[in-house]
ZADO-1210 file (C-alpha; in nm, 4 decimals, padded with zeros to 6 digits):
<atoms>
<atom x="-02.4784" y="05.2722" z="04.1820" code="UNK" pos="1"/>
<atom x="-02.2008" y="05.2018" z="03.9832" code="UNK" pos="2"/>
<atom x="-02.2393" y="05.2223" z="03.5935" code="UNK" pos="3"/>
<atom x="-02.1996" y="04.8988" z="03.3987" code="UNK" pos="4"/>
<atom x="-01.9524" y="04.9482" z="03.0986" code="UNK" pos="5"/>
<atom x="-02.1274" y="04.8386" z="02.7025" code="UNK" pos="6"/>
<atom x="-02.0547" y="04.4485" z="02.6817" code="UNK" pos="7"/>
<atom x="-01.7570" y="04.4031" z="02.3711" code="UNK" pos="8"/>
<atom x="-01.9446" y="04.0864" z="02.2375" code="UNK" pos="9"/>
<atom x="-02.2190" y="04.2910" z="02.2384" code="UNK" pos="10"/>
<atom x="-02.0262" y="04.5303" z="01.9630" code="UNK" pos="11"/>
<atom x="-01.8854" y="04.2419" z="01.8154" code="UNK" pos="12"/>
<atom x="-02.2042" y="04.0168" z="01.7242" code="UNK" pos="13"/>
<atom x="-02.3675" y="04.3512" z="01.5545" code="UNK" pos="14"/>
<atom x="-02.0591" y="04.3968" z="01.3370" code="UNK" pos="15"/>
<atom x="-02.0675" y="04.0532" z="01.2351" code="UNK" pos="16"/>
<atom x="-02.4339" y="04.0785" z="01.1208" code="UNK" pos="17"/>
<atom x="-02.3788" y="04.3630" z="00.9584" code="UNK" pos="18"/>
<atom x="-02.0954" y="04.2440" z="00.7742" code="UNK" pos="19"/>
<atom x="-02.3319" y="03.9466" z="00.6575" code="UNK" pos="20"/>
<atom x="-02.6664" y="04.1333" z="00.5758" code="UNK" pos="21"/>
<atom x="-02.4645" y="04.4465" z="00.3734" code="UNK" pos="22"/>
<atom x="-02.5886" y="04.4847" z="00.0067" code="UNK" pos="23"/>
<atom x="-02.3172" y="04.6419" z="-00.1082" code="UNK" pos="24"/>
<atom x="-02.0711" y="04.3643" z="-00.0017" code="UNK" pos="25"/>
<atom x="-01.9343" y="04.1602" z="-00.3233" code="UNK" pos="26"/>
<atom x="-01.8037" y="03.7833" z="-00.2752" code="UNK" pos="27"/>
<atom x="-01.8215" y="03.5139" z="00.0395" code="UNK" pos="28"/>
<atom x="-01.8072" y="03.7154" z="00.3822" code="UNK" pos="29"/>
<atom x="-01.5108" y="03.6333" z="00.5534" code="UNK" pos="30"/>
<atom x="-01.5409" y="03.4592" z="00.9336" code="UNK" pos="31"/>
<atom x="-01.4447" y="03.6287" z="01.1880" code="UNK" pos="32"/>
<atom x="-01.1342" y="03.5205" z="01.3686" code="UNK" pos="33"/>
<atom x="-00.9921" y="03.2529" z="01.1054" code="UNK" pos="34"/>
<atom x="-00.7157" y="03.2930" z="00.8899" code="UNK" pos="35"/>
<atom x="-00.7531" y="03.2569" z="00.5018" code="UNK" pos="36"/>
<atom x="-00.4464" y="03.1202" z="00.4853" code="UNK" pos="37"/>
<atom x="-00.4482" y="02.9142" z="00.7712" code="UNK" pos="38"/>
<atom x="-00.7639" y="02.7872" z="00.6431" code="UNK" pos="39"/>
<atom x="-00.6080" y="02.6533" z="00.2884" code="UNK" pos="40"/>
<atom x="-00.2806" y="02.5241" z="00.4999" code="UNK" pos="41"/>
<atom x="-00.5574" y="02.2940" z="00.6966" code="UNK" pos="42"/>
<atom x="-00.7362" y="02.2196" z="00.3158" code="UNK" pos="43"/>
<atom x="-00.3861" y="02.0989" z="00.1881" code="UNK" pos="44"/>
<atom x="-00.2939" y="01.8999" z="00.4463" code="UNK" pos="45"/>
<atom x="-00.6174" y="01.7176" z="00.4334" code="UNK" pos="46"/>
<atom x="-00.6010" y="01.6946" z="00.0871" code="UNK" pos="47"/>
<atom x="-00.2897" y="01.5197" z="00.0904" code="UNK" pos="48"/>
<atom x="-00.3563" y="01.2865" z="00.3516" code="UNK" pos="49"/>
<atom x="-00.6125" y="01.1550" z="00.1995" code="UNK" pos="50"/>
<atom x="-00.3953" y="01.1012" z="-00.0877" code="UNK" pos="51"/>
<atom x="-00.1590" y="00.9281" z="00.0631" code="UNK" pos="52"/>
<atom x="-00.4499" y="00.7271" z="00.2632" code="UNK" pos="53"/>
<atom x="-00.5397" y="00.6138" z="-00.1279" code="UNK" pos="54"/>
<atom x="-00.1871" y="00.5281" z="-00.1806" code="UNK" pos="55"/>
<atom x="-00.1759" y="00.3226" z="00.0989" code="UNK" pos="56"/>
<atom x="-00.4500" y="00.0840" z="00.0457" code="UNK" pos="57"/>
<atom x="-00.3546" y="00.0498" z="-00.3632" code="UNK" pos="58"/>
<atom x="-00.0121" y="-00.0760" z="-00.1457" code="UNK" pos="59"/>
<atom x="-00.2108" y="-00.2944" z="00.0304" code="UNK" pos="60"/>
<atom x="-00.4276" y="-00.4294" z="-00.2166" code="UNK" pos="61"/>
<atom x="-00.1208" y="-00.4761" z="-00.4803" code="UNK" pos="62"/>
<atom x="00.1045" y="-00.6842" z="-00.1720" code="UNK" pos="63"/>
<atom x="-00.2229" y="-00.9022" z="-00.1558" code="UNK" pos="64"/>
<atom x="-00.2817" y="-00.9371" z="-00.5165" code="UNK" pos="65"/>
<atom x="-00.1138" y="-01.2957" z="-00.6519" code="UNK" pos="66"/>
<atom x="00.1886" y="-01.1727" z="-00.7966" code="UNK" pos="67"/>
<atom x="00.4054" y="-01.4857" z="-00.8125" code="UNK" pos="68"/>
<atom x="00.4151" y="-01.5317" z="-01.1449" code="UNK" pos="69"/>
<atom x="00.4923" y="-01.3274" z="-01.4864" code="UNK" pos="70"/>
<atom x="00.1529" y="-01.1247" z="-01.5741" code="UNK" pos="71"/>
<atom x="00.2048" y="-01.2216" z="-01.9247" code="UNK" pos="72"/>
<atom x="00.2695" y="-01.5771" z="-01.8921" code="UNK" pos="73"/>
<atom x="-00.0854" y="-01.7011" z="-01.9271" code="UNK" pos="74"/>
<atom x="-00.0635" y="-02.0495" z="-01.8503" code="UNK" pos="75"/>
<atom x="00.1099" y="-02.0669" z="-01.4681" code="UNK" pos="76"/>
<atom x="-00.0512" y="-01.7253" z="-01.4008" code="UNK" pos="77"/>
<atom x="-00.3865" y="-01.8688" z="-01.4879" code="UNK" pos="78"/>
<atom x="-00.3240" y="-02.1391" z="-01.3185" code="UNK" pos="79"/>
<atom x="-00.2280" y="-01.8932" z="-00.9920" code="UNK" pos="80"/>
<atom x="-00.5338" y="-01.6775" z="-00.9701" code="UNK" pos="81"/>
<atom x="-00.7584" y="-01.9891" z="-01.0169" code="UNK" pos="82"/>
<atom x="-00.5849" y="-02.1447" z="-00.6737" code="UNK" pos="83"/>
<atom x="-00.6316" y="-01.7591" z="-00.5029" code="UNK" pos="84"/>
<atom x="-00.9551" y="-01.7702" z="-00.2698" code="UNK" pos="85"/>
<atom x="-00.9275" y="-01.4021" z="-00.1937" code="UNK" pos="86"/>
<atom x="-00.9041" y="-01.2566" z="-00.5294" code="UNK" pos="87"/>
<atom x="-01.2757" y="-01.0833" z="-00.5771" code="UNK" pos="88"/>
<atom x="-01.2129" y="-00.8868" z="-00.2332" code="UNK" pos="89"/>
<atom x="-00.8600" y="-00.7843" z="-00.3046" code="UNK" pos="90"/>
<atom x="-00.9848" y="-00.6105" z="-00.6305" code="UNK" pos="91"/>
<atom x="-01.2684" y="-00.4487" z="-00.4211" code="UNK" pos="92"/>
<atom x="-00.9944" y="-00.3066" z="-00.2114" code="UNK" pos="93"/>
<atom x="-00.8038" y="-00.1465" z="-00.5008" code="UNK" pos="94"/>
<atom x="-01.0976" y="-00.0330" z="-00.6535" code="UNK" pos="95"/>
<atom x="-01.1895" y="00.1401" z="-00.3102" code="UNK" pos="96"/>
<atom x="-00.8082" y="00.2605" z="-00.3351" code="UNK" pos="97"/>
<atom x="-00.8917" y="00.4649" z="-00.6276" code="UNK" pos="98"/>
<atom x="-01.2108" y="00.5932" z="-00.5281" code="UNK" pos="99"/>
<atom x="-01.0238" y="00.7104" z="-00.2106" code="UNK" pos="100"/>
<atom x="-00.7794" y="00.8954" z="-00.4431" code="UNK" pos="101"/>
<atom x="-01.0539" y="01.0670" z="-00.6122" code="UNK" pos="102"/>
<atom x="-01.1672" y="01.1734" z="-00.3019" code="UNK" pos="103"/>
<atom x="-00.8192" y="01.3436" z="-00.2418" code="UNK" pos="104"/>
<atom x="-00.8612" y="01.4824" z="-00.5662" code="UNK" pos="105"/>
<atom x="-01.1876" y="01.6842" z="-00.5372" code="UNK" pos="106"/>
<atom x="-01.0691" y="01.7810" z="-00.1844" code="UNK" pos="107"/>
<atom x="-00.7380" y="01.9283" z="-00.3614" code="UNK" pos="108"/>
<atom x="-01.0278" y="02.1209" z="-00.6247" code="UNK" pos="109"/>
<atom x="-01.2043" y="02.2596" z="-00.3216" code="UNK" pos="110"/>
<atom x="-00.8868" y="02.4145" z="-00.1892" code="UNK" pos="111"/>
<atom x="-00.7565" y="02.5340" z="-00.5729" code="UNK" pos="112"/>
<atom x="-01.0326" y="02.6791" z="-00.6163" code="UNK" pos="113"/>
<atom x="-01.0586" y="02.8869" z="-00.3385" code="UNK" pos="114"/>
<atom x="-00.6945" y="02.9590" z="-00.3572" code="UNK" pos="115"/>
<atom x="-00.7859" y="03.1078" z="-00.7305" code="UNK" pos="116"/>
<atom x="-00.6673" y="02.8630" z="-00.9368" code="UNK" pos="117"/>
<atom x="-00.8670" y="02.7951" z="-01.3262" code="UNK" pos="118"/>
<atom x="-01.1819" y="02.7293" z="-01.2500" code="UNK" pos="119"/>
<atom x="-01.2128" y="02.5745" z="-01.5812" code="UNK" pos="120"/>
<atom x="-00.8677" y="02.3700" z="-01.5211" code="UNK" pos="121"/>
<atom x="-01.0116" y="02.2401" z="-01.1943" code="UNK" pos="122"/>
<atom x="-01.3590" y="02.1105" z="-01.3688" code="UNK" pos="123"/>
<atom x="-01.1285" y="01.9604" z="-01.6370" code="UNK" pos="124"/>
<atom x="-00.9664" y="01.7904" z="-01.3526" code="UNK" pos="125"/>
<atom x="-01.2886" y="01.6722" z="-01.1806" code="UNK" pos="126"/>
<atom x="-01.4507" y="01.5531" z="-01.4928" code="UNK" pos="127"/>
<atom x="-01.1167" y="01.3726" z="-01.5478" code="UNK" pos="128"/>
<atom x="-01.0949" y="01.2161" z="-01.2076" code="UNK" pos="129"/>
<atom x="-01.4455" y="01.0602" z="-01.2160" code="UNK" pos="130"/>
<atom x="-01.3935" y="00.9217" z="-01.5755" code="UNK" pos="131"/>
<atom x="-01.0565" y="00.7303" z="-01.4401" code="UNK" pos="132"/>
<atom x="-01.2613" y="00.5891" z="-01.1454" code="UNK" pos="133"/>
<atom x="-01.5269" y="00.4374" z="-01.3973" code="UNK" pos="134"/>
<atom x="-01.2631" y="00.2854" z="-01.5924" code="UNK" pos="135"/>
<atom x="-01.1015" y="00.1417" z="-01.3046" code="UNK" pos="136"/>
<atom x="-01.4117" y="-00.0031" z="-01.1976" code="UNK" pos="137"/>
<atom x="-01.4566" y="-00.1522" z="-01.5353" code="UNK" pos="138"/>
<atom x="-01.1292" y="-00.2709" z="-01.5113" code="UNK" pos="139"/>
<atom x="-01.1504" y="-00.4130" z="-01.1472" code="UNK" pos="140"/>
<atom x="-01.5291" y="-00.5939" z="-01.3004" code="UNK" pos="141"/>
<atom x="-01.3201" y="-00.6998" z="-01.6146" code="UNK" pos="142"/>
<atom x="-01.0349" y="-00.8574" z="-01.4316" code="UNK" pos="143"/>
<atom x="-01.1649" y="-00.9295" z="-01.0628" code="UNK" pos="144"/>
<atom x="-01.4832" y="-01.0727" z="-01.1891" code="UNK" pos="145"/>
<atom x="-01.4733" y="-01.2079" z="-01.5355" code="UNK" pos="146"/>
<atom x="-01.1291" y="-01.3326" z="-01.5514" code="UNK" pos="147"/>
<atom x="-01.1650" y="-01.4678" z="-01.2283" code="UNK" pos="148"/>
<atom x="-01.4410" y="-01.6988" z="-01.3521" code="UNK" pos="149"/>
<atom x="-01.2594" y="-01.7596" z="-01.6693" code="UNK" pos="150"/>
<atom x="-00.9776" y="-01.9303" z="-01.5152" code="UNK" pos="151"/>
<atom x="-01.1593" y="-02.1365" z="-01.2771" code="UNK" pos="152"/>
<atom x="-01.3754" y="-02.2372" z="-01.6055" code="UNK" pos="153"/>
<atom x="-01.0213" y="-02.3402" z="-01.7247" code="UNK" pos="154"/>
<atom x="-00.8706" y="-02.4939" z="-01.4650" code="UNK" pos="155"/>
<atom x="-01.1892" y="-02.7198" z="-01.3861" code="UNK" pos="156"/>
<atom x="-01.2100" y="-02.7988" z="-01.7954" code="UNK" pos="157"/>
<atom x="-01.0704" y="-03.1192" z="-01.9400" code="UNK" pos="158"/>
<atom x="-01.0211" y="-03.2329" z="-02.3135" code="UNK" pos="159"/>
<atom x="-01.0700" y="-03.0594" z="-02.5648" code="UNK" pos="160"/>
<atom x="-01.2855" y="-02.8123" z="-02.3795" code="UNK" pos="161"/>
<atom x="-00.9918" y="-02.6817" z="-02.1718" code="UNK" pos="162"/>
<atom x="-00.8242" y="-02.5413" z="-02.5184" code="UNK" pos="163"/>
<atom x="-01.1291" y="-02.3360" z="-02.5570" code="UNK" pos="164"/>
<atom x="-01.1650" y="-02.2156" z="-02.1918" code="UNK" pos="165"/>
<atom x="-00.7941" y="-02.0771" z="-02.2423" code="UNK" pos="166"/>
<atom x="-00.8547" y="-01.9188" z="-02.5091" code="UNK" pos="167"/>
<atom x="-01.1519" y="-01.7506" z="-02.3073" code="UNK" pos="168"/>
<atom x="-00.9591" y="-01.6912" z="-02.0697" code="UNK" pos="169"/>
<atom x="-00.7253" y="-01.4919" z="-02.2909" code="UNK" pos="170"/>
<atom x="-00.9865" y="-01.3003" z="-02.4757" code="UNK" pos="171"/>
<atom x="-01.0854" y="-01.1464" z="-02.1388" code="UNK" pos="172"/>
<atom x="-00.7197" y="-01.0700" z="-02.0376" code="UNK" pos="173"/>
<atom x="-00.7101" y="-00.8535" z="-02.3357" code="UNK" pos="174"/>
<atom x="-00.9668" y="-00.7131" z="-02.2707" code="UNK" pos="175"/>
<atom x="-00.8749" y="-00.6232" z="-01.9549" code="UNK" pos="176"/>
<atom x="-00.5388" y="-00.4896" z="-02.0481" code="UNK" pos="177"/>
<atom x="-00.6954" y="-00.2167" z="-02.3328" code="UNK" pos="178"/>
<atom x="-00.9173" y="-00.1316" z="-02.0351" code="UNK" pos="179"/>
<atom x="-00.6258" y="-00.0753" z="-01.8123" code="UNK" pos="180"/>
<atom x="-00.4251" y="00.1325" z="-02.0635" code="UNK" pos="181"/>
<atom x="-00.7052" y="00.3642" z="-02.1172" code="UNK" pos="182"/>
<atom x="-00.7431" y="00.4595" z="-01.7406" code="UNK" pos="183"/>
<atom x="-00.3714" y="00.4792" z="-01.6780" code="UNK" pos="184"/>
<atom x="-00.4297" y="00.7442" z="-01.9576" code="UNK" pos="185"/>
<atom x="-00.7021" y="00.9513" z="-01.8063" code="UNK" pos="186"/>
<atom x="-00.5372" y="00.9468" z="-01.4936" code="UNK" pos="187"/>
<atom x="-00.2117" y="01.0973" z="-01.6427" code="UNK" pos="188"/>
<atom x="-00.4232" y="01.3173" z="-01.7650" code="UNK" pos="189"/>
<atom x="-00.5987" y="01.3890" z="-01.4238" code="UNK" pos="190"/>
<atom x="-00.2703" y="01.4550" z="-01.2776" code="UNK" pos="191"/>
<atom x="-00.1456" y="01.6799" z="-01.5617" code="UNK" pos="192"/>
<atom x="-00.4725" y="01.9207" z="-01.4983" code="UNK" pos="193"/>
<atom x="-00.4525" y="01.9187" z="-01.1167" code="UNK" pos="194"/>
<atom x="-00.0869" y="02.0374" z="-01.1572" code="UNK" pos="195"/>
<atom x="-00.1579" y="02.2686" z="-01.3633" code="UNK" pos="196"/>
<atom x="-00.3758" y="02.4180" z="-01.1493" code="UNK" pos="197"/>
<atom x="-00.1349" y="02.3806" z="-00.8091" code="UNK" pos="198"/>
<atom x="00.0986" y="02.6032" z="-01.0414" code="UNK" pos="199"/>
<atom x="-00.1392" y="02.9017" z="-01.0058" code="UNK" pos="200"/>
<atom x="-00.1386" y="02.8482" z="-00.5856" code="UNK" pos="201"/>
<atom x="00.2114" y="02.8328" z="-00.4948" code="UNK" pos="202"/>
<atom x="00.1485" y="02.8301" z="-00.1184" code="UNK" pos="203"/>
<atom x="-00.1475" y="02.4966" z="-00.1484" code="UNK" pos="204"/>
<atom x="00.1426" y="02.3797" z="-00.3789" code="UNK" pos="205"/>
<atom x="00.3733" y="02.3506" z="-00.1262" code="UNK" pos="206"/>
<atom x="00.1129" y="02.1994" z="00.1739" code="UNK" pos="207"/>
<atom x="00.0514" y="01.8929" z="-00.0608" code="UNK" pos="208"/>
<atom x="00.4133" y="01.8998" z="-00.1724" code="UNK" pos="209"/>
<atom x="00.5175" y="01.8836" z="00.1977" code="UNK" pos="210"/>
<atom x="00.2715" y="01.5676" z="00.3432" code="UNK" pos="211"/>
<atom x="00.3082" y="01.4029" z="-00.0281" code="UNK" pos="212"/>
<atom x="00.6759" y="01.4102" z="-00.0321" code="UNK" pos="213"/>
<atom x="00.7022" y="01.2697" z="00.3410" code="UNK" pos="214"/>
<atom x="00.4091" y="01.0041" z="00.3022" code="UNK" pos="215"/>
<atom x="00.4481" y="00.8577" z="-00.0543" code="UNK" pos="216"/>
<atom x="00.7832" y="00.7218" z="-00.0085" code="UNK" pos="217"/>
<atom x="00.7244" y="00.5924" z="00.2909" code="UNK" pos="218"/>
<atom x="00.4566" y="00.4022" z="00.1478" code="UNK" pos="219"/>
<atom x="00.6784" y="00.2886" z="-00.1354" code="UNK" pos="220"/>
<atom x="00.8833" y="00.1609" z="00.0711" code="UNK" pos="221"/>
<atom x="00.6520" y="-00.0570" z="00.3146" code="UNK" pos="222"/>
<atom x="00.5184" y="-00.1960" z="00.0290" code="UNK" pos="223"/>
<atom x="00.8776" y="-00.3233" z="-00.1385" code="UNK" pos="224"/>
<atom x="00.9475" y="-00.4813" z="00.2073" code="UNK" pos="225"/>
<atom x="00.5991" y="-00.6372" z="00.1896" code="UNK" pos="226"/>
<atom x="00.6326" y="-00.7521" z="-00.1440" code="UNK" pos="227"/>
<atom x="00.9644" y="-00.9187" z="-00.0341" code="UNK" pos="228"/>
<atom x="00.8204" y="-01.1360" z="00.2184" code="UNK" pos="229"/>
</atoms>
């Protein structure tokens, strides 16, 4: 009878669950045949695709957004978004934009993080992220819902009640510009603390550097042409 040689996998699985159950083991256990690095290339790249996915639909939803007019010329631009039948939808889709962004964002923290960047830089920069999507959902309620109504109020009014719907309508535009300039703020801000943080991981620096640098003008570009049409 021939004698059967010890199965390798057999070696193998009892190494591996004695590498998990040790005591004296200090950390996360790495897996067995994946790379570390490898790992956070994979991170990156997701990371920054789903970046650049956010990009893309704010470059949708800003070709779709009425943009005929001068932003600050209140009268024909009024008069614009109040003939738009798409206009509530279009600011759902930017508003899903930057959610999408944010998404990218805490993706990017997951990697950072395990690359050994701050961990206090990289809560900075999730607590940051999340406050600029509020405000740009304040912003997108502020000017995709109540201005929106405010200029069909106007251009619906006559006499001397359309005076006062303009000057409604007006009110709320302010409004939603001090909203605006606050979140365009915080999300400076969220940039500033992500890079930051990318400073400390060279090598994730470079993965989101890579697919960001090939993807965002792109983007910029398909959106000009759009805009041109």
């Amino acid at each position: 009878q021939v004698a059967r040689s010890p199965d390798p996998r057999g070696h193998d699985n009892a190494l591996a669950a004695y590498l998990w159950v040790r005591p004296h083991a200090a950390g996360p256990h790495p897996v067995l045949g994946r790379s570390p690095r490898l790992a956070a290339s994979r991170a990156g790249r997701l990371a920054a695709a789903v970046l650049v996915g956010g990009g893309a639909l704010a470059v949708v939803g800003g070709v779709l957004h009425p943009h005929a007019e001068a932003p600050n010329s209140h009268a024909p631009v009024f008069a614009e978004y109040a003939q738009s039948t798409d206009w509530v939808w279009v600011h759902d889709l930017q508003l899903l934009s930057a959610a999408v962004v944010a998404a990218g964002f805490l993706v990017v923290s997951g990697v950072l993080t395990r690359a050994g960047a701050s961990a206090t830089v990289v809560r900075l920069g999730n607590g940051s992220a999340a406050a600029t999507v509020s405000l740009i959902g304040v912003n997108m309620a502020v000017d995709g819902v109540a201005l929106k109504g405010a200029v069909d109020a106007w251009a619906a009014a006559g006499g001397d009640d359309k005076a006062a719907r303009f000057a409604a309508a007006e009110a709320i535009r302010r409004l939603e510009w001090g909203v605006n300039s606050f979140f365009t703020v915080l999300l400076g801000v969220t940039v500033l603390l992500f890079a930051t943080a990318l400073l400390q991981c060279p090598r994730v620096a470079t993965v989101l550097f890579v697919v960001m640098a090939r993807g965002l003008p792109a983007l910029d570009r398909v959106g000009q042409a759009l805009a041109g049409l």
